[in-house]
Wavefront OBJ file of the C-alpha trace (Angstrom):
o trace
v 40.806 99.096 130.846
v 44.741 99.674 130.195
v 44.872 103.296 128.384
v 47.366 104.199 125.440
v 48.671 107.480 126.366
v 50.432 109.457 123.509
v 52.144 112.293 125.207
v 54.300 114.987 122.903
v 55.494 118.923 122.802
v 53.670 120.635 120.298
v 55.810 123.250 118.058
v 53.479 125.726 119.396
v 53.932 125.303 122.810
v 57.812 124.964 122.117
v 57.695 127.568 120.413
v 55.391 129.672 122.699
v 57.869 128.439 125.759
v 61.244 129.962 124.203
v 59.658 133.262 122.786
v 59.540 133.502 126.956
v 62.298 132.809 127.699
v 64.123 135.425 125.427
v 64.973 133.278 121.692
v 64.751 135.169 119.216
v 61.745 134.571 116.873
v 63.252 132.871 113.882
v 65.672 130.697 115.749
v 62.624 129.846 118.160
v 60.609 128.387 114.926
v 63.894 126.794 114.036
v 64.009 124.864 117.444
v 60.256 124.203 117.339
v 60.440 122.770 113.863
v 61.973 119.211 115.089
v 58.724 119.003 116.906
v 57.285 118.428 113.433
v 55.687 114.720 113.897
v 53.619 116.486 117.051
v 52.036 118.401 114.229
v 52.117 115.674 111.611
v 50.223 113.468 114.463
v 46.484 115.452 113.793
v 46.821 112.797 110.417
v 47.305 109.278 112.284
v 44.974 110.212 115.477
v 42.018 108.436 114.073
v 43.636 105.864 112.254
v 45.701 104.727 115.430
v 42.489 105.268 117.693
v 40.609 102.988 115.431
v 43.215 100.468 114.778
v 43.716 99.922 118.652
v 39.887 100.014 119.375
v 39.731 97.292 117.332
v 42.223 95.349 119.823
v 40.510 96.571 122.682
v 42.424 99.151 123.647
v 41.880 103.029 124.129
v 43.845 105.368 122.958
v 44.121 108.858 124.252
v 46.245 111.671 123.162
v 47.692 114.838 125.184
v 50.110 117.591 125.075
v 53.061 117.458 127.766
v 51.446 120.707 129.976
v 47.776 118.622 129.737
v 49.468 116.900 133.509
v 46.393 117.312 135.037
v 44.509 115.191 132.282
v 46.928 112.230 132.167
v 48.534 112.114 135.599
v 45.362 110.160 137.056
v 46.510 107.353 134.482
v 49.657 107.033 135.878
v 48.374 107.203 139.802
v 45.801 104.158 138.924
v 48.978 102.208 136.765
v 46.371 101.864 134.002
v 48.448 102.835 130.769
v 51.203 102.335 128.700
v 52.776 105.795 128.131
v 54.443 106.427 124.912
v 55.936 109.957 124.471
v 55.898 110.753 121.038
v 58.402 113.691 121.584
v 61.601 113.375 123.273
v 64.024 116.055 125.105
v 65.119 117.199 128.521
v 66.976 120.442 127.396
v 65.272 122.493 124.330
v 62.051 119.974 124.258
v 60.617 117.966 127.920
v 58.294 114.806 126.520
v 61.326 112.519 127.993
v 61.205 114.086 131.543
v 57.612 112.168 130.714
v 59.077 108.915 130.387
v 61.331 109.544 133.501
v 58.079 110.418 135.874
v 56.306 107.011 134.519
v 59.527 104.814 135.635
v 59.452 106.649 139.209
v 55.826 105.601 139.341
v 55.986 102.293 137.899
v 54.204 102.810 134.816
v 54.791 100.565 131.937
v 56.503 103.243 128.559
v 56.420 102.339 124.839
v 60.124 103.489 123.983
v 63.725 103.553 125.371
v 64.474 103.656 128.833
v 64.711 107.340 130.356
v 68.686 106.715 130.574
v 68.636 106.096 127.079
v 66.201 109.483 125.956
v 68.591 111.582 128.157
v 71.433 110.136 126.557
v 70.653 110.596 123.035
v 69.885 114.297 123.151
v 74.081 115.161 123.706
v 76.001 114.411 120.534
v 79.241 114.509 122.060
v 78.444 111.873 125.181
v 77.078 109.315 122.300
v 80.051 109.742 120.219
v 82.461 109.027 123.387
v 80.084 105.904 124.260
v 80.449 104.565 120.410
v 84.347 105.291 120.309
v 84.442 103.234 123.551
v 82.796 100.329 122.501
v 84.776 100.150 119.109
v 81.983 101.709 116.893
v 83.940 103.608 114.082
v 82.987 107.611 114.783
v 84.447 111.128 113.164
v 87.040 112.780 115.814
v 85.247 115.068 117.527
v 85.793 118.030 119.648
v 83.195 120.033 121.967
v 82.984 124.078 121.633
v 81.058 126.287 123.210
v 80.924 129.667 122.362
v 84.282 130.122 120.932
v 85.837 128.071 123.473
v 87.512 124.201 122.931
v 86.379 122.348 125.952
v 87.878 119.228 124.928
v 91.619 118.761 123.050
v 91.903 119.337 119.115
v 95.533 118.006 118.998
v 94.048 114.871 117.290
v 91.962 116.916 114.683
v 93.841 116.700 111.378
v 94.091 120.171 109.867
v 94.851 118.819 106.759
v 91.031 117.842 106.453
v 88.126 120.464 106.640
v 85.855 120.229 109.552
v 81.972 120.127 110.143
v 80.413 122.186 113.000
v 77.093 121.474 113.958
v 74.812 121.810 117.623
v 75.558 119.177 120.137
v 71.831 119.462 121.877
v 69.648 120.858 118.675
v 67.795 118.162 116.927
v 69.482 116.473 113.595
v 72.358 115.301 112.621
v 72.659 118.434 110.297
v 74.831 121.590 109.563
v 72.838 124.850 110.508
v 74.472 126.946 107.816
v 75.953 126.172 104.461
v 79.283 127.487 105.690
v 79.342 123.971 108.584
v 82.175 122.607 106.232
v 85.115 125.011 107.304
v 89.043 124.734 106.844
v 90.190 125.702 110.523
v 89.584 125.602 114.026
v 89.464 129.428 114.253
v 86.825 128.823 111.636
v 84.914 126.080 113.419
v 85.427 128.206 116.609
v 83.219 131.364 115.106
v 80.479 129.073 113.612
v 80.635 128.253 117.528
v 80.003 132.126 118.000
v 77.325 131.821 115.860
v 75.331 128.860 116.813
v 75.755 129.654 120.732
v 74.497 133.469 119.894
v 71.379 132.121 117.819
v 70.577 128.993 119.712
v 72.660 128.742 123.157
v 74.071 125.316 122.081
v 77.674 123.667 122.311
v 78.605 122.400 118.803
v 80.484 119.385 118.228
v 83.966 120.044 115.854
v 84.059 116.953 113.626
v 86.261 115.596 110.702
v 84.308 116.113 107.690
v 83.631 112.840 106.526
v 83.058 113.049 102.417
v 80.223 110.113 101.224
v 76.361 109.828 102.560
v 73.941 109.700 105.233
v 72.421 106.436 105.972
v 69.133 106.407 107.976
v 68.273 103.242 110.174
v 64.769 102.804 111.122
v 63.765 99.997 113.610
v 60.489 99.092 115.170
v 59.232 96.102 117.046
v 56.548 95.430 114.747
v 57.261 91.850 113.665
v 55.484 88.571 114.181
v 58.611 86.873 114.393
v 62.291 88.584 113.535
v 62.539 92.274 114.351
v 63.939 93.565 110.725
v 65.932 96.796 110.747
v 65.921 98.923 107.554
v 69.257 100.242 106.285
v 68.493 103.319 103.541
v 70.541 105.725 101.850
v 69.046 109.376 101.524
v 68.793 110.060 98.050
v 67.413 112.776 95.349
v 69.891 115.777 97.859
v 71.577 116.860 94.893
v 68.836 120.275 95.024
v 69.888 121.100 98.381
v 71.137 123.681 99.613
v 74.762 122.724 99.094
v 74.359 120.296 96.467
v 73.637 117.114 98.752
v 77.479 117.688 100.101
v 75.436 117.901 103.678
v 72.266 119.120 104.466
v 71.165 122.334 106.431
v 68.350 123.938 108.233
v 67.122 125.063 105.247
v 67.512 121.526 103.883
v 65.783 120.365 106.790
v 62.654 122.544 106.463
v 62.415 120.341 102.797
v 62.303 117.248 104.492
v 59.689 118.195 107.117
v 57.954 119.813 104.275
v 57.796 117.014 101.967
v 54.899 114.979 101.871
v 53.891 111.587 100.711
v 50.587 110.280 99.282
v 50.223 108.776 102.761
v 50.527 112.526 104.459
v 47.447 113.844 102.550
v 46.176 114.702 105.733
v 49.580 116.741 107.348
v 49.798 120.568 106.207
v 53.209 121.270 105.978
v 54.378 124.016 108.569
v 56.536 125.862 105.938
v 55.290 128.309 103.765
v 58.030 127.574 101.008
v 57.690 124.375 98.933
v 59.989 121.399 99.189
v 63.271 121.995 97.166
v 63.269 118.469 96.493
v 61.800 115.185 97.276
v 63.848 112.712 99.488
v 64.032 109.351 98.367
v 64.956 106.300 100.450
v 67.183 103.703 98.618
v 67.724 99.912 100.572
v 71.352 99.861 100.851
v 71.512 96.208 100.612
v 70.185 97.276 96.868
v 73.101 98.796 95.983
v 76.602 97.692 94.521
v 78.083 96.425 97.580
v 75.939 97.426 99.623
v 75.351 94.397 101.214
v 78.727 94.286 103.272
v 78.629 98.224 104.722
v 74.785 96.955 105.663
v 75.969 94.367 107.554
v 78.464 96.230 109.181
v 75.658 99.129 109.952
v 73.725 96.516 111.436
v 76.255 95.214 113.630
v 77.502 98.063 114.902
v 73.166 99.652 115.212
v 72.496 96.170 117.810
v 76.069 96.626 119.865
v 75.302 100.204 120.448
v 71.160 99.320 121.377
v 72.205 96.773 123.196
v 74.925 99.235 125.666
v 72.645 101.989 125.675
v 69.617 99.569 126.536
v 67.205 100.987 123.291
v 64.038 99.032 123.004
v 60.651 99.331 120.774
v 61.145 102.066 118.188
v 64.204 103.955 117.143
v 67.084 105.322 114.608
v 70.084 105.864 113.874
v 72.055 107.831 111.182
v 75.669 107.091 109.633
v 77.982 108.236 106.912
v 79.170 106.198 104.529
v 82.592 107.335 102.214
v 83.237 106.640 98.815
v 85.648 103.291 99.848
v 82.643 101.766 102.122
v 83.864 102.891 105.225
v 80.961 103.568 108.594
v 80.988 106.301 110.810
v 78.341 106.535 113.571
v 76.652 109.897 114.070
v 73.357 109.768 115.837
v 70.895 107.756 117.559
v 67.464 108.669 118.286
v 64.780 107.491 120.828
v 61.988 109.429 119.412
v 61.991 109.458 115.612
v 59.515 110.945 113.742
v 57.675 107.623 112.858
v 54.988 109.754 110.838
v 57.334 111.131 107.556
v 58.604 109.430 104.802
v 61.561 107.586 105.940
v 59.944 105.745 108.916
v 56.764 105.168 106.503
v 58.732 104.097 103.850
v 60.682 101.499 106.206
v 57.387 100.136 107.575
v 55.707 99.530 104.430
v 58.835 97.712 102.300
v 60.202 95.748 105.720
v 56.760 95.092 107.040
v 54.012 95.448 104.668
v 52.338 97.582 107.223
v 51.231 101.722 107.973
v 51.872 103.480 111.112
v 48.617 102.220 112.907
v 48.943 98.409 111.829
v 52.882 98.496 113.094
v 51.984 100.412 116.738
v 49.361 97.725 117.282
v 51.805 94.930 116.488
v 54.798 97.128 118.448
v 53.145 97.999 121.793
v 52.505 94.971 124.309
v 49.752 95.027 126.676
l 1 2 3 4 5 6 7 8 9 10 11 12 13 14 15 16 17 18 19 20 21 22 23 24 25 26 27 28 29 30 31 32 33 34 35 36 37 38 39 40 41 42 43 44 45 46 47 48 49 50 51 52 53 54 55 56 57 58 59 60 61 62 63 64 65 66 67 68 69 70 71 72 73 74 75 76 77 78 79 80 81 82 83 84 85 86 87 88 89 90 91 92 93 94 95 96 97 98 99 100 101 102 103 104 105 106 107 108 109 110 111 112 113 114 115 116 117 118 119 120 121 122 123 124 125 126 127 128 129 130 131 132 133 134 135 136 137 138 139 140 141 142 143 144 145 146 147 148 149 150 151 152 153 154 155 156 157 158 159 160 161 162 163 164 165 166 167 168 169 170 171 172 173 174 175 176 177 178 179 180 181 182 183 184 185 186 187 188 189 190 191 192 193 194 195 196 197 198 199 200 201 202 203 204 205 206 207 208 209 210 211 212 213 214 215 216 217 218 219 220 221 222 223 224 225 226 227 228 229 230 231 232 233 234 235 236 237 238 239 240 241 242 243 244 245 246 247 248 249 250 251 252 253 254 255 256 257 258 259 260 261 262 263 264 265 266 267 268 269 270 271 272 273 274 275 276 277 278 279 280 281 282 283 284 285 286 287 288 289 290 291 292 293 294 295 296 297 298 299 300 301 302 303 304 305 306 307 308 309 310 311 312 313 314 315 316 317 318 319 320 321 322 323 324 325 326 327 328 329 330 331 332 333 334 335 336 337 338 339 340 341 342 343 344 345 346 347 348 349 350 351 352 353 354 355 356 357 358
């Protein structure tokens, strides 16, 4: 019998494993807390065992330092592994994905190329300016220090600072938006003191996100869905960009759906996130298309495959810029739920069963 293997870093463990290694406590939980669909997963694990054992098909789960539970699937080649979690520098689940290729195990995901890729800001923002995807100008710091040119940053314009390596797409602090580089260049200081990352020195692009879900799960025509995050305006710095603290809100938040997931936070949400179709919207329609466009050149260079997102800002006039892709997106929280059930008509279990080919 072929095996489903779900493989993923738990917060805990992540958590656990940079306590160890000398974070400090808070900015450990911090790191941990984009692990959060690891936790979320104790809510789908019957519903996804049941919905494949219906098919056929077992379904096992394990965490990433279980090796000596799963590794006899991959030395028989009887599984599909899928790891839930991604990372090769704060988080490991896509060193997972790397071992099954070298083995010749079949994966549910991106190719390992593409999960290393996606964790470095900076590289994915070179690869979309090269291919003619429309990105903010960008400069790499690292602890103070400019390791690329700023001549063709425009001063004029505030910047946004934010980790090259950590997680989202977000600013840690409500000070990211700055006015210089000396600025940008102690927020630097700051992030490389609390979480040893780069940062990536951006143009500050005024508008909204735009989240782009995509997963395999059709019958016929793969649909990607193109949503604006909206209902920010509670945040912490008024829906201008979100935070860490924001971030906490959205891992926090919980659907009728997530009955089942206890949020890791002990504060409530500050607000509810709301996902919007942008093809919904006063002209939405043409910056969709354009999203779209440039979402399939950019899978199609970097080689993404099954499941994954990507995030953009949008200005005021309509204009794209490309932040972020990601390989492992947290398919059990509200925007990856919300995409399944108004593009597909399906839940989580329904859409892996349809997604992953045995």
């Amino acid at each position: 019998m072929i095996h489903l293997l779900v493989l993923y870093e738990s917060e805990k463990a992540c958590q656990t494993r940079l306590l160890a290694d000398g974070f400090d406590p808070q900015a450990a939980r911090e790191i941990a807390s984009y692990l959060s669909q690891a936790t979320d997963l104790t809510a789908y694990t019957a519903r996804i065992t049941a919905a494949f054992a219906a098919q056929g098909t077992a379904v096992s789960f394990f965490e990433i330092d279980q090796a000596a539970e799963y590794l006899p699937f991959f030395q028989e080649n009887r599984c599909i592994v899928w790891n839930l979690t991604d990372g090769i520098r704060y988080y490991r689940a896509s060193m997972v994905s790397s071992a099954a290729h070298l083995l010749g195990v079949r994966t549910f995901g991106s190719p390992p190329q593409a999960q290393h890729l996606a964790q470095d800001k900076f590289k994915c923002i070179a690869l979309a300016q090269a291919v003619g995807v429309p990105t903010p100008i960008t400069a790499l710091c690292r602890n103070g220090r400019y390791l690329t040119p700023t001549h063709h940053l425009k001063p004029e314009t505030p910047f946004f600072v934010k980790p090259n390596t950590l997680g989202a797409k977000i600013g840690i602090f409500s000070d990211a938006k700055c006015r210089t580089l000396a600025e940008a260049a102690d927020l630097s200081r700051r992030i490389y003191a609390r979480y040893r990352d780069e940062v990536v020195v951006q143009q500050f692009i005024p508008g909204y996100d735009v989240r782009v879900s995509f997963m395999n799960a059709a019958d016929s025509r793969p649909k990607l869905g193109i949503y604006r995050l909206a209902n920010v305006e509670n945040g912490e710095t008024g829906g201008e960009f979100l935070t860490m603290n924001d971030n906490w809100t959205l891992s926090a938040a919980r659907t009728e759906g997530e009955k089942d997931v206890a949020s890791p936070f002990e504060q409530p949400a500050a607000f509810q996130p709301r996902m919007v179709q942008l093809r919904h919207q006063p002209d939405g329609q043409i910056i969709a298309d354009q999203i779209e466009a440039a979402v399939w050149q950019m899978a199609e260079v970097t080689g993404l495959k099954d499941y994954f997102s990507f995030d953009f800002r949008v200005t005021p006039q309509g204009e794209i810029y490309f932040l972020e892709f990601e390989v492992c997106p947290a398919v059990t929280i509200y925007d990856f739920q919300t995409y399944l059930e108004e593009c597909y008509g399906v839940d989580l279990p329904t859409a892996l069963v349809k997604a992953i080919n045995f």
